[in-house]
C-alpha positions as CSV (number, residue, x, y, z in Angstrom):
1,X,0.0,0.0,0.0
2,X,1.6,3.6,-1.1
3,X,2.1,6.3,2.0
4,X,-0.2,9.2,1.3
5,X,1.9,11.9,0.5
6,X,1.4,15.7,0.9
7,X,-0.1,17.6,-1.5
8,X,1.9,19.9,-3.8
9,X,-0.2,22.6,-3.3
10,X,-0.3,22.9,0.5
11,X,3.1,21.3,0.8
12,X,5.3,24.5,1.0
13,X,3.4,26.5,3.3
14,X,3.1,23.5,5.6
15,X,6.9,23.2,5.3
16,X,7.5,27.2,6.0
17,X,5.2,26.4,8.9
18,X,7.3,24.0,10.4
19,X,10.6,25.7,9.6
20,X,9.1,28.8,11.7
21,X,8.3,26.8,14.4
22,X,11.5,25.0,14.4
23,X,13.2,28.5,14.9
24,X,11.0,29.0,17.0
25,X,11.7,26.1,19.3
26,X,15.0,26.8,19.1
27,X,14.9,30.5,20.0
28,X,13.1,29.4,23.2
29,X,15.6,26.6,24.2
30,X,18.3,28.9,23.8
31,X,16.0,31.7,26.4
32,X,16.1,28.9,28.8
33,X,19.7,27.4,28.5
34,X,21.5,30.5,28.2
35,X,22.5,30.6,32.0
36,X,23.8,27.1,31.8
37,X,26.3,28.0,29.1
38,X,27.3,31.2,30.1
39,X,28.6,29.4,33.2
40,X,28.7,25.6,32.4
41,X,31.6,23.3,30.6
42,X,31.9,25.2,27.2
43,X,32.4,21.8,24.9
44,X,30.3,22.1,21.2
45,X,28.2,18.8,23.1
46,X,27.7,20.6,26.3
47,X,26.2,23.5,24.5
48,X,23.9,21.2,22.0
49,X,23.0,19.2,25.6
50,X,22.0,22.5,27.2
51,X,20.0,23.3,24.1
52,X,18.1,19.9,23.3
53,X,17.5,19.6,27.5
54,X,15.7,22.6,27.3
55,X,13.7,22.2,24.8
56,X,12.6,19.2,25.4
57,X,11.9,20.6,29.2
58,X,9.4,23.2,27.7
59,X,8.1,20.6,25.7
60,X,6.8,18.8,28.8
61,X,5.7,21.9,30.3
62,X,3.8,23.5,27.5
63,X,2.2,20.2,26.1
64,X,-0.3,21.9,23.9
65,X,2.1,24.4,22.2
66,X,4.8,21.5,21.1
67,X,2.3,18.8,20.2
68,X,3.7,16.4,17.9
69,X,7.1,17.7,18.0
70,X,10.2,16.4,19.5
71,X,13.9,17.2,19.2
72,X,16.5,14.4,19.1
73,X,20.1,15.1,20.1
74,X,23.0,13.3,18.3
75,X,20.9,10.8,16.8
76,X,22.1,8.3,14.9
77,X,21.3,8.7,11.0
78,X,19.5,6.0,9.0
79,X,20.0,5.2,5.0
80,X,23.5,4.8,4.8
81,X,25.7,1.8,4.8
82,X,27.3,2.5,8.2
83,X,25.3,0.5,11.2
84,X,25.9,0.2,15.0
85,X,28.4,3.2,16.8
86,X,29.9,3.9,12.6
87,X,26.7,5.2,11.8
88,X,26.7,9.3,11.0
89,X,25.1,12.0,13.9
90,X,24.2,14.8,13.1
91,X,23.7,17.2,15.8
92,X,20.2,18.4,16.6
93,X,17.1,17.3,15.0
94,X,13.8,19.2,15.3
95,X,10.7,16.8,14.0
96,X,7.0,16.7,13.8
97,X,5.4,13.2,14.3
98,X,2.3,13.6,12.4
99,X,1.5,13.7,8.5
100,X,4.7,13.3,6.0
101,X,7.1,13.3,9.8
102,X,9.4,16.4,8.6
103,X,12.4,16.6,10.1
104,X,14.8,19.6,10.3
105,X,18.5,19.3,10.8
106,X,21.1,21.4,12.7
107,X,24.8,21.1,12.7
108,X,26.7,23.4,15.1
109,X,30.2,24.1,15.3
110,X,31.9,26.5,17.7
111,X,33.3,29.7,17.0
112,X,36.6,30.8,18.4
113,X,39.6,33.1,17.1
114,X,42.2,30.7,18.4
115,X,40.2,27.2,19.2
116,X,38.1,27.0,15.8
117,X,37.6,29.6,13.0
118,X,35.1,29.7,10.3
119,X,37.2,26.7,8.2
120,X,36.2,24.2,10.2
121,X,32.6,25.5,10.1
122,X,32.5,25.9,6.6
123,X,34.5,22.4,6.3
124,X,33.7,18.9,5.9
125,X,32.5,18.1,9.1
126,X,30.4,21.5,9.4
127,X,28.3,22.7,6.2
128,X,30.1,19.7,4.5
129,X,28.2,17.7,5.5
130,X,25.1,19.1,3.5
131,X,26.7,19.9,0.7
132,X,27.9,16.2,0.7
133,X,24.4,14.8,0.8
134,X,26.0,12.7,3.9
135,X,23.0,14.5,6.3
136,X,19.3,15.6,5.3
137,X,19.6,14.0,1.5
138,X,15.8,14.3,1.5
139,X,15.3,17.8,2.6
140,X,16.1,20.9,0.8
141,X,16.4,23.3,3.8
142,X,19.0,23.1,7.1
143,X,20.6,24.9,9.5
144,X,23.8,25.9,11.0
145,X,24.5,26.8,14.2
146,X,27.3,28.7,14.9
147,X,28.1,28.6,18.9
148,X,29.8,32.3,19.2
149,X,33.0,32.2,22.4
150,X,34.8,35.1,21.1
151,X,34.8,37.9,19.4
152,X,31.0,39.6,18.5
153,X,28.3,37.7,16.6
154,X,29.0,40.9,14.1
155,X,32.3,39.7,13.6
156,X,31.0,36.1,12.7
157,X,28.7,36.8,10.9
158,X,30.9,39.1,8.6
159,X,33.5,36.7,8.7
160,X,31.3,33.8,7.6
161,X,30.1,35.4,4.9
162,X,33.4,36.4,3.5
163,X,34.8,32.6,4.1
164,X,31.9,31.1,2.2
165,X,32.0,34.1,-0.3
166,X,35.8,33.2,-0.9
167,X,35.3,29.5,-1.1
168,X,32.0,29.3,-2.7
169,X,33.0,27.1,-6.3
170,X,34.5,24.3,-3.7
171,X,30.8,25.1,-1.6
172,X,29.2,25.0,-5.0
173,X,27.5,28.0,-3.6
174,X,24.2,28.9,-6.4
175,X,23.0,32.1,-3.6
176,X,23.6,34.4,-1.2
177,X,20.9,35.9,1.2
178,X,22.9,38.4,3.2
179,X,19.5,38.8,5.3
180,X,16.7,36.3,6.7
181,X,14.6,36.9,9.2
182,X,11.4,34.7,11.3
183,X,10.1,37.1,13.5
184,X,13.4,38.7,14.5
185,X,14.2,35.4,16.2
186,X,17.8,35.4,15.4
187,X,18.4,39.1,13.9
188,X,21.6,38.3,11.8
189,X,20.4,35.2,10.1
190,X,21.7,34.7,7.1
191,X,21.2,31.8,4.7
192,X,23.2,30.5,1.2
193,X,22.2,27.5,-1.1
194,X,24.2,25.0,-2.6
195,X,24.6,22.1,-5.6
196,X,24.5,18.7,-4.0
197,X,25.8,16.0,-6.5
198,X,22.8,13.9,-7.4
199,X,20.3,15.5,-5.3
200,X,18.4,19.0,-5.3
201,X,20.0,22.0,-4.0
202,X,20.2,22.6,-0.8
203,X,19.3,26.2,1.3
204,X,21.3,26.7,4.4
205,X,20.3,28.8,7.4
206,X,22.8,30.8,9.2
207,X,22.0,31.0,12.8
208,X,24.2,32.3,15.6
209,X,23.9,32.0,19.3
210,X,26.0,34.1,21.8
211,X,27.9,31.5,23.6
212,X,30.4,33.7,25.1
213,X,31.3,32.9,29.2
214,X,30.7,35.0,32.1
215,X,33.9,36.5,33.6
216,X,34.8,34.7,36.6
């Protein structure tokens, strides 16, 4: 028996829908984590943990806000070859469990002038892994995080923009939006598309979250 599948028609607004809410949701776990890791370890997974924890804590409390969504952290990825611990993670997933089940992906890297620059988050392990097709294949929009620990989120977002600008025939960048904005969520949003060998192109959201420490 075929799945029903959504309709054409309806199924771009439901999809801009979802993506709203999934900024959203996102905007609010950040509100409630942001005390955690101003003053908590500072690892990429302690951040992501803070995140997905609180989420998933509002969740619970505001039942009939979140119905039918969830957020996964670090969860394993299906459809490849890989199987057991070898099998890919991306790093936070956002999904709906009703109706077609969309699913939007995150991958965050830090962003520090000594302990990691904009390469690695432009690199095969950050927006890489997109472009490669090796996460969300089936979808055409993403998200990257980038977790700001020095420096300005104006200095990131500047210097992101001139590192994907500089690199963009090895990103096989097709677009960039220098400006995106869901109800001021994230104010510097940004977003670029890409080729993907094989699949469809591939829009990806620029988010950054002020991650910087609390003097002690």
């Amino acid at each position: 028996m075929s799945q029903p599948r959504i309709s054409p028609k309806i199924s771009v607004p439901v999809w801009t829908a979802f993506r709203r809410h999934c900024h959203k949701i996102l905007a609010i776990g950040y509100e409630q984590a942001i005390l955690r890791i101003q003053n908590g370890p500072d690892e990429e997974t302690d951040i992501t943990g803070y995140l997905c924890e609180a989420i998933d804590e509002w969740f619970r409390a505001h039942s009939a806000d979140s119905f039918c969504f969830f957020i996964q952290d670090d969860p394993p990825i299906g459809g490849t070859e890989r199987t057991g611990k070898r099998r890919l993670r991306t790093d936070i997933i956002i999904g709906y469990a009703a109706g077609d089940r969309p699913e939007f992906y995150f991958e965050a890297k830090r962003l520090h002038r000594t302990k990691a620059g904009a390469s690695r988050y432009s690199g095969l392990e950050g927006m890489g892994c997109f472009i490669s097709g090796r996460y969300a294949k089936r979808y055409r929009e993403v998200a990257m995080i980038g977790y700001v620990q020095s420096d300005t989120p104006e200095h990131w977002h500047a210097a992101l923009q001139s590192k994907i600008k500089k690199d963009q025939y090895q990103l096989k960048v097709d677009n960039i939006e220098k400006s995106v904005c869901f109800l001021d969520f994230f104010p510097l949003e940004w977003a670029s598309t890409h080729q993907r060998d094989g699949l469809t192109p591939v829009k990806v959201f620029h988010i950054l979250l002020d991650c910087r420490q609390t003097a002690k």
